[in-house]
C-alpha atoms as one frame of an Amber mdcrd trajectory, in Angstrom:
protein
   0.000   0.000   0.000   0.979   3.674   0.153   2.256   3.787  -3.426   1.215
   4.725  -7.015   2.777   2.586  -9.645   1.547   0.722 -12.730  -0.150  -2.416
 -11.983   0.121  -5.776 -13.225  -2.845  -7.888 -14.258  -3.551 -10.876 -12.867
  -7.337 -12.172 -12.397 -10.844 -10.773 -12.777 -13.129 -10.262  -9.745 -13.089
 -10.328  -6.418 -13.233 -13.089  -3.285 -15.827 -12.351  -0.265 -17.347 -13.991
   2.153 -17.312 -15.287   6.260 -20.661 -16.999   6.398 -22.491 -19.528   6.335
 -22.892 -22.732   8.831 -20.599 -25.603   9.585 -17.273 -26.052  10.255 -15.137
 -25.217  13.142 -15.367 -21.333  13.721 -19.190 -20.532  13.130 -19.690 -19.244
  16.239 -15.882 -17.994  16.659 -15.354 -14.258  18.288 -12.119 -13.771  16.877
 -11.300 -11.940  13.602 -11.080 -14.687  11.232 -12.618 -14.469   7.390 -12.477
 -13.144   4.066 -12.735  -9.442   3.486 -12.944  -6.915   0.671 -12.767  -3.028
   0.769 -11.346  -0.493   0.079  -8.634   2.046   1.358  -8.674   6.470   1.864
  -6.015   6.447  -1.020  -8.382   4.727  -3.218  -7.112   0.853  -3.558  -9.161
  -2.269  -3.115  -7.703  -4.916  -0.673  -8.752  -8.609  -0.237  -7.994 -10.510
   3.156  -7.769 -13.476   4.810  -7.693 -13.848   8.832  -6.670 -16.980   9.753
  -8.058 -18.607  12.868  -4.573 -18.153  14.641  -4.979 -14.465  13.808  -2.275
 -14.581  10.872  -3.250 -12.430   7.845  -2.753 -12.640   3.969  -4.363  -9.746
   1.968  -3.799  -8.304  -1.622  -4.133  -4.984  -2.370  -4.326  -3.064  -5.738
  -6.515  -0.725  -7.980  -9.964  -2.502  -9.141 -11.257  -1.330 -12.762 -14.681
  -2.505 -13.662 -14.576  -6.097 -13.090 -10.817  -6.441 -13.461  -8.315  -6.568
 -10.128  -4.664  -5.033 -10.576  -2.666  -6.508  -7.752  -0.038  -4.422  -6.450
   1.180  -6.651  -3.874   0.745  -8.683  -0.610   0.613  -8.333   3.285   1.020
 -10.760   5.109   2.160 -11.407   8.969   0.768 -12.587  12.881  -1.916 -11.278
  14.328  -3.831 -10.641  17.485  -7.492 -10.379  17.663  -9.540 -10.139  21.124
 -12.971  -8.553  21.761 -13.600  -6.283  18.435 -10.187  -5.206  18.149  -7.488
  -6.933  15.914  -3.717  -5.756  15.472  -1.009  -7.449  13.728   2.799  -6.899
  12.451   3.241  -7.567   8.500   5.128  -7.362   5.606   4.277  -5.418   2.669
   5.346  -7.359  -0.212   5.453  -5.098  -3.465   5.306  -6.751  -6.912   8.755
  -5.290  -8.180  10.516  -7.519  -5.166  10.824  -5.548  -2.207   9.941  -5.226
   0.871   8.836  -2.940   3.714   7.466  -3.303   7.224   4.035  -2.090   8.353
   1.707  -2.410  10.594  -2.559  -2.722  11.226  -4.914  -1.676  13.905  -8.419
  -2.292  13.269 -11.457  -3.226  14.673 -13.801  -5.551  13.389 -17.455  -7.311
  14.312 -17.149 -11.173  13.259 -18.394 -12.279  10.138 -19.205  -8.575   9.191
 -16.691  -5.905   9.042 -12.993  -5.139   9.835 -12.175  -1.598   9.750  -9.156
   0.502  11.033  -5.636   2.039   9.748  -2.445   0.584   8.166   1.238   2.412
   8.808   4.262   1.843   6.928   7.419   4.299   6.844   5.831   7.130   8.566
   2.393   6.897   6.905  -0.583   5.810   7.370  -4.144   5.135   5.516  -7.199
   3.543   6.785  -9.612   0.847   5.236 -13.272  -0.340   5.333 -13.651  -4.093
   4.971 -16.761  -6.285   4.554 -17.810  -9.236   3.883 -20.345 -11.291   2.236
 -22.206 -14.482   1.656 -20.607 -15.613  -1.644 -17.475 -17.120  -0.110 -18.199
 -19.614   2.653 -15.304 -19.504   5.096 -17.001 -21.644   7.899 -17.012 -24.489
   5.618 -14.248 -26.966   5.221 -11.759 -26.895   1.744 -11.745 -29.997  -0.348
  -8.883 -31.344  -2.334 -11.155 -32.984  -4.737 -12.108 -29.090  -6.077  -8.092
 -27.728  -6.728  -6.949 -31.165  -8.266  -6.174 -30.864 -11.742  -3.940 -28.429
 -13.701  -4.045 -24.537 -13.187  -1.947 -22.254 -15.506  -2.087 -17.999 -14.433
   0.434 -15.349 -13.488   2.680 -14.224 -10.383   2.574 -11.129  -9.030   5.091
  -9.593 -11.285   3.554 -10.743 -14.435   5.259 -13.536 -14.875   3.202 -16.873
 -16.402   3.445 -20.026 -14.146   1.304 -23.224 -14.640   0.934 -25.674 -11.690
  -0.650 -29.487 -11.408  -2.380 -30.303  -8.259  -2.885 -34.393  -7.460  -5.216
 -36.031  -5.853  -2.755 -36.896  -2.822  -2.205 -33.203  -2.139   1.363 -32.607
  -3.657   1.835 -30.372  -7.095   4.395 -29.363  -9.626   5.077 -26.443 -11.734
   7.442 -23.967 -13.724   7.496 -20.639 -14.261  10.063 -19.047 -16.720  12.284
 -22.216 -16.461  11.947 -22.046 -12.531  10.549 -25.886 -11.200   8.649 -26.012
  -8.187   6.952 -28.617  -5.791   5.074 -29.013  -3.258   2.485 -30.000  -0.954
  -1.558 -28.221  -0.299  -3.788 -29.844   2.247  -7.132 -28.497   3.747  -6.268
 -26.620   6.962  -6.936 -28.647  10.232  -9.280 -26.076  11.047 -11.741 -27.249
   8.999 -12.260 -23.826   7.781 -12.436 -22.889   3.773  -8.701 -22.852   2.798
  -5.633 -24.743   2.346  -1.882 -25.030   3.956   0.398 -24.663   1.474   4.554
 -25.539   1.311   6.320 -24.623  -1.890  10.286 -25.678  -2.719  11.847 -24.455
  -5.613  14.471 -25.895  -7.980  17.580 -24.687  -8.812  18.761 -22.183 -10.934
  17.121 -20.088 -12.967  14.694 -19.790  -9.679  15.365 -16.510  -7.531  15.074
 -18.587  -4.846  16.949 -21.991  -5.484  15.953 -24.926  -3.893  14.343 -22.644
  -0.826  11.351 -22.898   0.511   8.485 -20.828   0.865   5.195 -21.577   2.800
   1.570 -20.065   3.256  -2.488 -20.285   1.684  -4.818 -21.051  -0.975  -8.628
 -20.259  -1.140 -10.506 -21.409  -4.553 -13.743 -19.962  -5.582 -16.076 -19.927
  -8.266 -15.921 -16.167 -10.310 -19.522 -14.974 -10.286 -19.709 -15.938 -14.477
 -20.836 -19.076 -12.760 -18.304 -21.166 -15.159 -14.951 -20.439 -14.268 -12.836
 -21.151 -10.884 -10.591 -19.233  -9.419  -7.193 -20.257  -7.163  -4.844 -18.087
  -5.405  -2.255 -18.860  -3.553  -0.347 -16.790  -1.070   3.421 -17.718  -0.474
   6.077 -15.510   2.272   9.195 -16.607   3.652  11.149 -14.038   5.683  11.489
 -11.316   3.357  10.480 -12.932  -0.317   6.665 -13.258  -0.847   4.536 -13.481
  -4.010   1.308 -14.720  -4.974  -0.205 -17.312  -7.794  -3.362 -16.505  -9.075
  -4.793 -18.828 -11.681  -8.278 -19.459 -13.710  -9.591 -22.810 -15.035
């Protein structure tokens, strides 16, 4: 957040969604769910709280249906009463990195509101959420397996096959990767994710990176939707894919 550059493409339309009945954390007071908003400098965020209080969102300028993702926050949270805080990492698209921070308050399974800082700034958010993603639900492998092919945050095109056992494979600009992606233990609507990259030509050769994945049907009622969140330390990107 907190800068104006040009964007890159990646996907069309936007995840939402807390509700709904079943699974471990209906009746949860913490924080956790998917929220959208928007920010006072004008971008449009999406976010996941995890029910440990850790927190992946993407942030970016939204242009009719079409979502230009600047980068990724991610980091632990704390969430208690209505009020949530947490320490992250901004994650820009170009490859660095900055620290930042969020204070917000939030009403479960409705809103999460409040202000993010980052090198002296700061800008505040409105975040809502709705009944077209499920989060209270659990994920099933059975609904990722298959092959995916979409972009990374800085453009580049990656293509990734998911099995049925829960490990996957993929390359990106001569980069391998592998992996494994299992529904959380949670039984809440997303998936644990560990990624290990090859050797060279990766940036990151044979390291490993680890985070989430949420799939969703877009709202043409035909095609699905996987994204993928990925930090470790102070390298984070995201894989967002159609099918």
């Amino acid at each position: 957040m907190l800068k104006t550059v040009v964007a890159v493409l990646l996907s069309a339309l936007l995840l939402t969604g807390c509700g709904g009945s079943g699974g471990s954390s209906s009746s949860s007071t913490k924080a956790q769910g998917v929220y959208i908003g928007t920010t006072s400098t004008g971008e449009t965020f999406e976010t996941i709280v995890l029910p440990n209080d850790k927190a992946y969102a993407l942030y970016g300028i939204t242009s009719g249906n079409i979502f230009w993702v600047y980068g990724l926050l991610a980091g632990q949270g704390s969430s208690n009463n209505g009020s949530y805080t947490a320490s992250v990492t901004d994650y820009y698209y170009t490859g660095a990195d900055y620290s930042g921070s969020v204070t917000a308050s939030y009403v479960v399974c409705s809103s999460l509101n409040g202000t993010y800082s980052e090198s002296g700034q700061q800008e505040t958010f409105t975040g809502s959420v709705s009944s077209g993603y499920n989060f209270n639900t659990p994920a099933l492998l059975s609904s990722i397996t298959g092959a995916w092919s979409g972009a990374l945050m800085d453009g580049e095109s990656a293509t990734a096959t998911l099995n049925s056992n829960g490990t996957f494979s993929g390359s990106s600009n001569g980069c391998l990767f592998s992996g494994t992606i299992s529904p959380d233990s949670s039984n809440d609507n997303f998936f644990d994710v560990s990624l290990t990259f090859g050797g060279s030509p990766c940036v990151l050769p044979n390291q490993t990176v680890s985070g989430v994945a949420v799939d969703y049907l877009l709202s043409n009622g035909v095609t699905t939707q996987l994204v993928v969140a990925l930090t470790s330390g102070s390298n984070g990107d995201v894989f967002i894919a159609n099918r």
